[in-house]
KOLGU-460711 format. One record per residue (C-alpha): residue number from 1; residue in three letters; x, y, z. Coordinates in steps of 0.05 Angstrom, whole numbers. Example, Ala and Ser with C-alpha at 12.3 -4.5 7.8 and 13.67 -1.06 7.14 Angstrom:
# KOLGU-460711
1 ala 246 -90 156
2 ser 273 -21 143
//
This chain:
# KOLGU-460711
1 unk -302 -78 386
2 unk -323 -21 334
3 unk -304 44 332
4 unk -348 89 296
5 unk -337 153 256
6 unk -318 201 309
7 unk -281 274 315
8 unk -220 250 355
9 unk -197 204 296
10 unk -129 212 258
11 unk -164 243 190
12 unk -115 190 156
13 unk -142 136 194
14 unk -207 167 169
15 unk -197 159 92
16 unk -167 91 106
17 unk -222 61 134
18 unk -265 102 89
19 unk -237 132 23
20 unk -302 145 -6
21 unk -304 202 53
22 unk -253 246 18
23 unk -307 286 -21
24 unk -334 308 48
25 unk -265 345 58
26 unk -262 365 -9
27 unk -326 401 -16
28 unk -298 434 53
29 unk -245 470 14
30 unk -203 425 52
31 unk -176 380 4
32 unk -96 395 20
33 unk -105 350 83
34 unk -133 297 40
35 unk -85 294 -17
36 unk -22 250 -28
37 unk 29 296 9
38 unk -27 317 64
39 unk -39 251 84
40 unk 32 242 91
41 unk 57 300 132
42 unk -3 318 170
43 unk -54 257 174
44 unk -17 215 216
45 unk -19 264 274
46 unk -72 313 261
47 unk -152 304 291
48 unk -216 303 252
49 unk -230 349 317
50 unk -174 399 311
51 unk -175 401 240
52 unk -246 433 239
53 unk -242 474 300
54 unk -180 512 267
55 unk -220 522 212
56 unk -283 544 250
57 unk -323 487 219
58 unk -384 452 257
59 unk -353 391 282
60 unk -427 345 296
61 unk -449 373 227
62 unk -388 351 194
63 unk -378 281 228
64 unk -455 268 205
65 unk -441 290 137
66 unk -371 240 135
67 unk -426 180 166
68 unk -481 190 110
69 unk -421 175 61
70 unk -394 128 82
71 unk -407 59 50
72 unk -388 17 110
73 unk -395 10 181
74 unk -331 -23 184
75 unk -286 10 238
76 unk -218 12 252
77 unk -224 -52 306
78 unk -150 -59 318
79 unk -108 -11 364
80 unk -62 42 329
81 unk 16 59 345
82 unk 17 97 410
83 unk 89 118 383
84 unk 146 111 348
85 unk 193 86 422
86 unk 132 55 444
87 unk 136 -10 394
88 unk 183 -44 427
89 unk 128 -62 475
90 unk 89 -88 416
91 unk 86 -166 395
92 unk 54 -144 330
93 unk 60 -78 291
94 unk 28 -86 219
95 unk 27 -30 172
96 unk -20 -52 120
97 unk -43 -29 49
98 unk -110 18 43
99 unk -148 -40 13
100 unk -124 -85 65
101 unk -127 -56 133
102 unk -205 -55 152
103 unk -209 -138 142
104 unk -126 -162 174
105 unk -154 -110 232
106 unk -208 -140 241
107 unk -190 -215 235
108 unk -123 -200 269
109 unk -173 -168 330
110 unk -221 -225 325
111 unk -161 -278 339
112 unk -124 -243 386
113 unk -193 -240 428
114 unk -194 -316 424
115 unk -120 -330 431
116 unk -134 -286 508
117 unk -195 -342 524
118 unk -168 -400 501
119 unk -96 -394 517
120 unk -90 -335 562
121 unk -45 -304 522
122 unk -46 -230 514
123 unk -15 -202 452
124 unk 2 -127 442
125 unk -7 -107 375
126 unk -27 -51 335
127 unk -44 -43 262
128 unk -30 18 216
129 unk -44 43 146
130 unk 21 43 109
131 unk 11 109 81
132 unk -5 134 153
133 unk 74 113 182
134 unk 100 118 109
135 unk 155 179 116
136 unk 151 179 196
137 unk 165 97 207
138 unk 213 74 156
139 unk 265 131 174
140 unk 250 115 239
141 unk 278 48 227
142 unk 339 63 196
143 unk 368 93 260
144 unk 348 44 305
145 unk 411 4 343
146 unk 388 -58 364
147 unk 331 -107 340
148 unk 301 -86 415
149 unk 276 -19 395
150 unk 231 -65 339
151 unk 170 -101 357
152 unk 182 -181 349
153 unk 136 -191 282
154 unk 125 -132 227
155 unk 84 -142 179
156 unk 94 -81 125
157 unk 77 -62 53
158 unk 110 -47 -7
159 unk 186 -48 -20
160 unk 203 -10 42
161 unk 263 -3 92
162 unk 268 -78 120
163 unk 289 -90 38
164 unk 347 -35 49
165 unk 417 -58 44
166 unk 421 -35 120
167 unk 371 -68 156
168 unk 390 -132 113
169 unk 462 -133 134
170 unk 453 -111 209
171 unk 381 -148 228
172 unk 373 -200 174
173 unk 432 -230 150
174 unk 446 -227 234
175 unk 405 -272 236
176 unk 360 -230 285
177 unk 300 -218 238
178 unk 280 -275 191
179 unk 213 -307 158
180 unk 171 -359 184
181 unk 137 -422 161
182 unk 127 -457 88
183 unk 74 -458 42
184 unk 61 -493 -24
185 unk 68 -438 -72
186 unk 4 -427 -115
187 unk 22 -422 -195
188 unk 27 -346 -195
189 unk 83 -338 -142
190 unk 121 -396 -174
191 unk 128 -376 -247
192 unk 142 -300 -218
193 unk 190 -331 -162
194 unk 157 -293 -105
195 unk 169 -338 -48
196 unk 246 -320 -16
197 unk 279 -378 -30
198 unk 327 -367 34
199 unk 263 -358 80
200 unk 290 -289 110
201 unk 227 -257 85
202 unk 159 -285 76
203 unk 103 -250 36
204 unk 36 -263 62
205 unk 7 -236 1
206 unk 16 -180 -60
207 unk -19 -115 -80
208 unk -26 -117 -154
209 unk -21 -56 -193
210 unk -54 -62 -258
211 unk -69 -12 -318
212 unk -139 27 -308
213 unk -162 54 -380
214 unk -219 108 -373
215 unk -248 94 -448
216 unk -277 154 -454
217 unk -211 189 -451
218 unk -173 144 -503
219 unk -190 171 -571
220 unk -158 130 -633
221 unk -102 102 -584
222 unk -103 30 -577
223 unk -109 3 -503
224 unk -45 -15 -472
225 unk -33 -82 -466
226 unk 31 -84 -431
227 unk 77 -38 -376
228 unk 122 -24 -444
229 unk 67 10 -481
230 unk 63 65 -427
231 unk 127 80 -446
232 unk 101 94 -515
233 unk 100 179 -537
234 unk 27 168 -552
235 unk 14 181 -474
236 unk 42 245 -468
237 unk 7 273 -413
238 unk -41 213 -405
239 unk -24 185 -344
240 unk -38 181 -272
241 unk 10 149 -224
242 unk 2 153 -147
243 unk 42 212 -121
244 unk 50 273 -114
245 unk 91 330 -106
246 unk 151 298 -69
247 unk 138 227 -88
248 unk 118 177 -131
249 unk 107 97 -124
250 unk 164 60 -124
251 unk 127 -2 -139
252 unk 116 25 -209
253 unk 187 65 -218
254 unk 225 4 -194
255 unk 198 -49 -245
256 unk 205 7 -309
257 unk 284 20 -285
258 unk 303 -55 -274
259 unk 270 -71 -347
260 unk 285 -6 -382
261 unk 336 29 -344
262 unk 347 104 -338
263 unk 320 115 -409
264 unk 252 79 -387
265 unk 245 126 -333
266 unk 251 186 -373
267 unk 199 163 -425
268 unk 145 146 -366
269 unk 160 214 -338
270 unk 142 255 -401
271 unk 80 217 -400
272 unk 50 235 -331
273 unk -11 279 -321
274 unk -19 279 -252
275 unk 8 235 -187
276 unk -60 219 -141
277 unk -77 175 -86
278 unk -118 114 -118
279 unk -179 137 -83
280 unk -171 204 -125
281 unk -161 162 -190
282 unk -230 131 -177
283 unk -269 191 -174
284 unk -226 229 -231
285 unk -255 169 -271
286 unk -326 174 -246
287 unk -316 247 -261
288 unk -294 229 -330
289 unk -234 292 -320
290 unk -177 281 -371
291 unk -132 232 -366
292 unk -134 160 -401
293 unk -84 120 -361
294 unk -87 97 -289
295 unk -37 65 -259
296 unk -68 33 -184
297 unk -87 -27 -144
298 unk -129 -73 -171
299 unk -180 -66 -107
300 unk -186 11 -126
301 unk -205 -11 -201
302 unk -275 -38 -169
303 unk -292 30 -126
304 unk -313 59 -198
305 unk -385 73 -205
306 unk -380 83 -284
307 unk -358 17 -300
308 unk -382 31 -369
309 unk -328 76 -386
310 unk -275 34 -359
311 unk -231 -28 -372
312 unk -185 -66 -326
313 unk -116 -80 -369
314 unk -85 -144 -329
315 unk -17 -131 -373
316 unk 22 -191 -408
317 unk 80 -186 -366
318 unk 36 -187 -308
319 unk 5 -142 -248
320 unk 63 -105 -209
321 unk 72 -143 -140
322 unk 76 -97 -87
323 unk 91 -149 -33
324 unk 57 -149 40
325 unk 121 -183 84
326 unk 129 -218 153
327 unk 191 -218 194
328 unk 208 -235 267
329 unk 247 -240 316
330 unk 280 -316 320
331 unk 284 -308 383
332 unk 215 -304 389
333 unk 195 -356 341
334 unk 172 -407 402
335 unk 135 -360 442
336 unk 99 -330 383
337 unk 86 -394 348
338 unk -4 -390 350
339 unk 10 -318 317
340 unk 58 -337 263
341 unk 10 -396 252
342 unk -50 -349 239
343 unk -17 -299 206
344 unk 22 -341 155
345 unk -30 -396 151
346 unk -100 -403 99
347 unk -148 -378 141
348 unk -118 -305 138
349 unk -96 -324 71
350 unk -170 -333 42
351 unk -190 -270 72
352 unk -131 -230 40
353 unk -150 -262 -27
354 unk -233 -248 -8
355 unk -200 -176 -12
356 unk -170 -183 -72
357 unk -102 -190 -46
358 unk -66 -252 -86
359 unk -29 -296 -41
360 unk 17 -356 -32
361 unk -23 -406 -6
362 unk -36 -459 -70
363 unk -103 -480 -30
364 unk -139 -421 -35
365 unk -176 -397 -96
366 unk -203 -337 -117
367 unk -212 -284 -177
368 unk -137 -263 -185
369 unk -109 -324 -155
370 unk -84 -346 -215
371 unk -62 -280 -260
372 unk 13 -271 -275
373 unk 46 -230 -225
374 unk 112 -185 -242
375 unk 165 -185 -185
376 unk 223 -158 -176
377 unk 269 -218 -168
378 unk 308 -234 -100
379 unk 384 -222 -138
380 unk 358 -150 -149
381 unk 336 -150 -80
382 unk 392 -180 -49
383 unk 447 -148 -99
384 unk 423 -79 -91
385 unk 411 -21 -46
386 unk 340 -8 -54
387 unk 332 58 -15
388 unk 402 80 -57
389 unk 371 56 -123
390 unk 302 85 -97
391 unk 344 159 -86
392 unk 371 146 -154
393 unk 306 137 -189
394 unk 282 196 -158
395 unk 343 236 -182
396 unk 313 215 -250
397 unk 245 213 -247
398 unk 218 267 -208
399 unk 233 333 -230
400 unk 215 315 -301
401 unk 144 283 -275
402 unk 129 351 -246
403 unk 153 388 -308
404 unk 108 343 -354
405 unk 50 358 -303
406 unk 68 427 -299
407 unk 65 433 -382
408 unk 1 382 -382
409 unk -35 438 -332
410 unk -17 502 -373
411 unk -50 466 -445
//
């Protein structure tokens, strides 16, 4: 059942469900909760409700003002995360991408209702915005003991903890955690080798990160038509990543060290204006502020009202694959079996790709179905520590992105 726009709503849960809603808090003079490192330290826990109260700001006024923007009565339909010790209880915990979470919520909601009539089978679950749990679940994880403490199927986004040397050696190489079912891989995930060949990990579908040019902003430069050309001097203080002051996306940084090591790093980093959620990079385009190159989801790249001034760079290499991954328990396999079904199966599939979201399944055809795809590889996976090589990256890349930010602010 819908939940409507309300005061007692998580303000992150708020700009997942409705991003457009962030110039509402903005034009409140409270854009810190509603930036990159806001939503990560504070949304999660902090009410629309006690947000405005400590700010003496008319709560009914403000909720109306957050329900005239907002383009869609879509509501959060699934249940959140009570807590972080109470998923154990859960048969389902999915932490999904912004562009993804309104429709798996509610077509996970909408079969979990019929799975109750028609089998009697009630299934605790809850599903999260990724960026909501991003610092608060993952190093959660990482000090759990036993695969008891997890719920028995996670679904989770981007290159994350369960890819950690760690949780591979003590949950999936255990054989306690592992992948489920098989698919016929459409042409995309083959020629970029997406699907884990051992079956420890199955991706239910990718977030592609693609090159945003805002025209207007270019000047004599030529459009990029590649991740190697961002590299290029000629962006100095040109482009937008998603970050911010403590972070930036590893789906971006990992691909630029695997392919162009340290050095590839630095260049990138020299290069950075500004680090921005995507729903930021749509209206700093529609704004037409300085800054020719965004780097975001492909979903994000429609949210632009001024079209005109922008062009969608698919680049030759291919969209960056930011992977959306199920594991579960084996022990569970049997009694879960109508949920694996749905969740790895075309149904779900064709509404991840309605949204944009290119998956497996070679059945199911949409727009970006077909477009190259860059992964990562499963030997890099597999070989390395990602959260090491993740800390290492950082060690690089940070510091000089906020120096190159710093100098693009004082010009």
């Amino acid at each position: 059942m819908s939940t409507p726009l309300h005061a007692n709503l998580k303000i992150a849960d708020i700009i997942t469900a409705y991003p457009e809603t962030r110039s509402v808090f903005v034009s409140h003079g409270l854009e810190a909760l509603v930036s990159e490192d806001g939503l990560r330290k504070l949304g999660p826990f902090l009410t629309l409700s006690t947000a405005l109260h400590t700010r003496s700001l008319d709560v009914d006024n403000f909720v109306r003002l957050l329900r005239e923007v907002a383009c869609t009565e879509a509501p959060l339909e699934a249940p959140g995360l009570p807590s972080l010790e109470q998923q154990a209880g859960l048969s389902l915990l999915a932490l999904m991408p912004c562009g993804l979470k309104v429709p798996f919520s509610r077509d996970v909601s909408s079969f979990m209702e019929a799975l109750r009539d028609s089998q009697d089978l009630n299934i605790q679950y809850a599903v999260e915005g990724n960026l909501n749990q991003e610092l608060s679940y993952y190093s959660y994880v990482s000090k759990v003991k036993s695969p008891d403490e997890l719920p028995d199927i996670i679904v989770s986004s981007d290159f994350n903890t369960f890819y950690g040397r760690w949780f591979q050696q003590n949950f999936v190489d255990t054989g306690a955690f592992t992948g489920y079912g098989q698919v016929k891989p459409s042409t995309s995930y083959l020629q970029a080798g997406i699907l884990d060949p051992k079956g420890q990990y199955s991706v239910l579908g990718v977030n592609p990160l693609v090159i945003v040019v805002n025209t207007d902003q270019l000047g004599d430069r030529p459009i990029p038509t590649s991740w190697e050309d961002l590299l290029h001097p000629r962006w100095k203080g040109s482009i937008t990543l998603r970050g911010g002051s403590e972070f930036f996306c590893h789906a971006v940084l990992l691909p630029t060290y695997l392919n162009h090591g340290d050095e590839g790093l630095r260049r990138l980093a020299d290069n950075v204006l500004q680090g921005q959620h995507p729903s930021q990079m749509v209206k700093q385009i529609d704004k037409n502020a300085p800054g020719a190159i965004y780097v975001m989801p492909e979903f994000f790249a429609h949210r632009v009202k001024h079209q005109e001034r922008m062009q969608i760079v698919w680049p030759e290499e291919g969209a960056l694959a930011s992977p959306v991954t199920l594991q579960v328990k084996a022990s569970r396999i049997n009694t879960l079996k109508p949920v694996l079904d749905y969740l790895t199966g075309e149904e779900l599939a064709r509404s991840m790709g309605g949204a944009r979201f290119p998956v497996p399944h070679a059945e199911v055809s949409n727009e970006l179905q077909d477009k190259p795809l860059m992964w990562l590889g499963w030997d890099f996976l597999r070989e390395q520590d990602l959260l090491t090589v993740n800390r290492d990256i950082d060690d690089i890349f940070l510091q000089r992105a906020l120096d190159s930010i710093a100098e693009a602010q004082s010009l």
